[in-house]
C-alpha positions as CSV (number, residue, x, y, z in Angstrom):
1,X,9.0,66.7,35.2
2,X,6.7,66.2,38.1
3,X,4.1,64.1,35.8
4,X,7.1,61.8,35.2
5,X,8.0,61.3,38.8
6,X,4.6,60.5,39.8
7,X,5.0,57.5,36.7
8,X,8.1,56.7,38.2
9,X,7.1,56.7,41.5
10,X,3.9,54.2,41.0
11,X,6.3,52.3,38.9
12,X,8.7,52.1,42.3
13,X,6.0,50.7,44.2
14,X,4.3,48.9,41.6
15,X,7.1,46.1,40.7
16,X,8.3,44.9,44.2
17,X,4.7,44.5,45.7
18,X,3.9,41.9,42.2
19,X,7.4,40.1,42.8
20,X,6.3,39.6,45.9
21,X,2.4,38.8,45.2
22,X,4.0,36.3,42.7
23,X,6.3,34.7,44.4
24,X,3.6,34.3,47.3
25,X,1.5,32.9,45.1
26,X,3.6,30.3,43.4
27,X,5.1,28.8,46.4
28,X,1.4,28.3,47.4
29,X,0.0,26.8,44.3
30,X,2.8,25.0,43.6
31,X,5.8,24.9,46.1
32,X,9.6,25.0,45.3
33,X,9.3,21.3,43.5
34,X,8.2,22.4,40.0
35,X,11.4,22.2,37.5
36,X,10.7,25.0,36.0
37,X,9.8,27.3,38.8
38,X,12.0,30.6,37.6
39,X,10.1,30.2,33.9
40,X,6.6,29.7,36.1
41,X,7.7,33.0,38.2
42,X,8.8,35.5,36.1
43,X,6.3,34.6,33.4
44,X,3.3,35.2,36.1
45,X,4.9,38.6,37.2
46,X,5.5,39.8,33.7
47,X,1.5,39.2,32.8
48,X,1.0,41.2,37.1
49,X,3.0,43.9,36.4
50,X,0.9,45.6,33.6
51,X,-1.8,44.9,35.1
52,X,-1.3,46.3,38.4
53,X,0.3,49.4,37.0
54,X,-2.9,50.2,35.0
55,X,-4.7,49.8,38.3
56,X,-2.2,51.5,40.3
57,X,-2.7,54.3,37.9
58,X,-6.7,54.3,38.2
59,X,-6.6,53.3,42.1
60,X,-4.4,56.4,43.7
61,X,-6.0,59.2,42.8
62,X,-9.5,57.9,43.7
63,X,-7.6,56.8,46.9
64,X,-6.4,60.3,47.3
65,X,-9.7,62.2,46.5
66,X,-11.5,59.7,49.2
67,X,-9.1,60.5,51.9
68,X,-9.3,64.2,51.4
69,X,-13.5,63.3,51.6
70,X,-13.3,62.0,54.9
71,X,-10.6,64.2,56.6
72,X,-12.2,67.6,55.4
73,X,-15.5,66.7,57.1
């Protein structure tokens, strides 16, 4: 059960930090104007999300061992 939560967990913090990233990004590449701005939005966070999962996934626990690195010495 504890391998699950920590899937769940990166998967918690995972899918609000890419709405945001791609809602950032779309207002700065192409502003509110576009027509079809929802389409643009979620179709650019469904091609994030994967993608920073995977790294999300790869990235903590290198994060972790590093920080135990540098406070143990």
């Amino acid at each position: 059960m504890k391998l699950v939560a920590k899937y769940v967990n990166t998967l918690f913090v995972v899918t609000p930090m890419t709405l945001i990233m791609a809602v950032c990004v779309l207002i700065l590449n192409n502003g509110y104007e576009k027509e079809a701005w929802m389409f643009t939005f979620f179709k650019s966070w469904l091609i994030m999300l994967p993608i920073a999962y995977v790294s999300a996934l790869i990235i903590i626990p290198l994060a972790n061992k590093l920080t135990l690195y540098i406070f143990r010495a």
